[in-house]
Each structure stands twice: as C-alpha cells, then as structure tokens.
C-alpha positions in Angstrom: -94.2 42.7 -45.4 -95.8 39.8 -43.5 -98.6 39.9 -41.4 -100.3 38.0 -38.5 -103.6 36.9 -38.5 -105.9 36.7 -35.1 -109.7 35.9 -34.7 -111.1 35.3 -31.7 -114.6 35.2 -30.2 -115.6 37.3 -27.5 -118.1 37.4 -25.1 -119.2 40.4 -22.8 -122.2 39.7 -20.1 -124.4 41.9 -19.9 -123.6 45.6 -19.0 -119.8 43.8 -19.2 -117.0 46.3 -20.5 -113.4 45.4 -22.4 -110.6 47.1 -21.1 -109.5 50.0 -23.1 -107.0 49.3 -25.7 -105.8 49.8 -29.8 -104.5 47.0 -31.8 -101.3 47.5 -34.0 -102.8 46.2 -36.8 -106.4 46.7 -38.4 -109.2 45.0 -36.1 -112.6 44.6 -37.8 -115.6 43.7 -35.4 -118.4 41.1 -36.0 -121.7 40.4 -33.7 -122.9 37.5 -33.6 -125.9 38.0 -30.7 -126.5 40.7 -28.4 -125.2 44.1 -29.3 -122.1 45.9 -27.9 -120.9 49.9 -27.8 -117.5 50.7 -29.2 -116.6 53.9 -28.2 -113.2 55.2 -30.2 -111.0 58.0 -30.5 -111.6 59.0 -33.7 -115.9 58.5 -34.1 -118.6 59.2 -31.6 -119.9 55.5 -30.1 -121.1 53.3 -32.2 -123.8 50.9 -31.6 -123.3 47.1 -33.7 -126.4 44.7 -33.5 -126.2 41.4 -34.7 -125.2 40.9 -38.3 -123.4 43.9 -38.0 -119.9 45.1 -37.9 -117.1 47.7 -38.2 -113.9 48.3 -38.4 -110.6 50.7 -37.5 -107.4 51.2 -38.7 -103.9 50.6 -36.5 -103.7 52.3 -33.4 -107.1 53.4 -32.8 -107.8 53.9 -29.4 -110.8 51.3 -28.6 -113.6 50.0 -25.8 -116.0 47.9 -25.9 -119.0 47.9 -23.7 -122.1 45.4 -24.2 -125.5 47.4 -25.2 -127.6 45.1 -22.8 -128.7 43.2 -19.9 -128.0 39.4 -21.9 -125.0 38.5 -22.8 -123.0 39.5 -26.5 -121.0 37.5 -28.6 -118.9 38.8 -31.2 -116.0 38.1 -33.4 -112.5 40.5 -33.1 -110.0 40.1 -36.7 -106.8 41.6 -36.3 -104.5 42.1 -39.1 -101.2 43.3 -37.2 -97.8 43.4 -39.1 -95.4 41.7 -37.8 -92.9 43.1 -35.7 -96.1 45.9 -34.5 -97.4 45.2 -30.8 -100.9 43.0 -31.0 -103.1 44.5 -28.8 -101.9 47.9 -26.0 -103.9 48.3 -22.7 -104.5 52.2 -22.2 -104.9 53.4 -18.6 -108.1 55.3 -19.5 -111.1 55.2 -22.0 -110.9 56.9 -26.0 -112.0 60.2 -25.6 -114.5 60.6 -28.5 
C-alpha cells in the first residue's frame, strides 16, 4: 500500500481554535511554543505544552484550540493512505 506524507506547521493566536476535523490517515501532533487543547472523540482534552506531543489514529474526530493568550506553534504529521480523504471538516466539535 502506498502512503502520502504531510507536515505542516501551524500556528493558532491566542485563544485561536481549528476548525473541527479527522484526518484519513494517522496525524501525530508536535508543539513547538505555546500550548494548545485537542479535544477528540475518543479521550477527554488533552493539554500538549512545548516539547510535547500526541497522536491518533485514522478518522478521529479532532479540534484544536490554543491553551493561551500568545500565540502556539506546532507541527501536524499526517500519514494518509492513498486513495483515503486527507483531512474532513465536521459541522460540529468531537464530543468527548
């Protein structure tokens, strides 16, 4: 199976919000300052500071909100198999 690769850097101001989505593919999470929220479907809200990070597998329902008043900076890496939709907008945040 082949697989597409994405990482991209992010940046949230502060009290700034994602839309809600889930990636096709594993996305693993990386900050590099500030700290950010990700609230999922499957965990309660989880708080990442810098140097820290997490990850979920395919189809997780995901938002990410930034923890602070300054802005956050952190690294998104997708693994999505080709042929699997990237990234899917949902009309409404995970329920936890």
């Amino acid at each position: 199976m082949a697989y597409s690769e994405v990482l991209r850097q992010v940046t949230l101001a502060g009290g700034g919000t994602s839309g809600a989505h889930h990636f096709g593919g594993l996305a693993a999470f990386y900050v590099l300052s500030g700290s950010i929220f990700i609230k999922s479907a499957h965990r309660s809200s989880l708080r990442l500071g810098v140097g820290q990070g997490a990850a979920f597998l395919p189809g997780t329902d995901l938002q990410e909100t930034n923890a602070g008043p300054n802005q956050a900076i952190y690294l998104e890496y997708i693994v999505t198999p080709v042929g699997e939709e990237f990234e899917v907008p949902l009309s409404q945040p995970p329920a936890a």
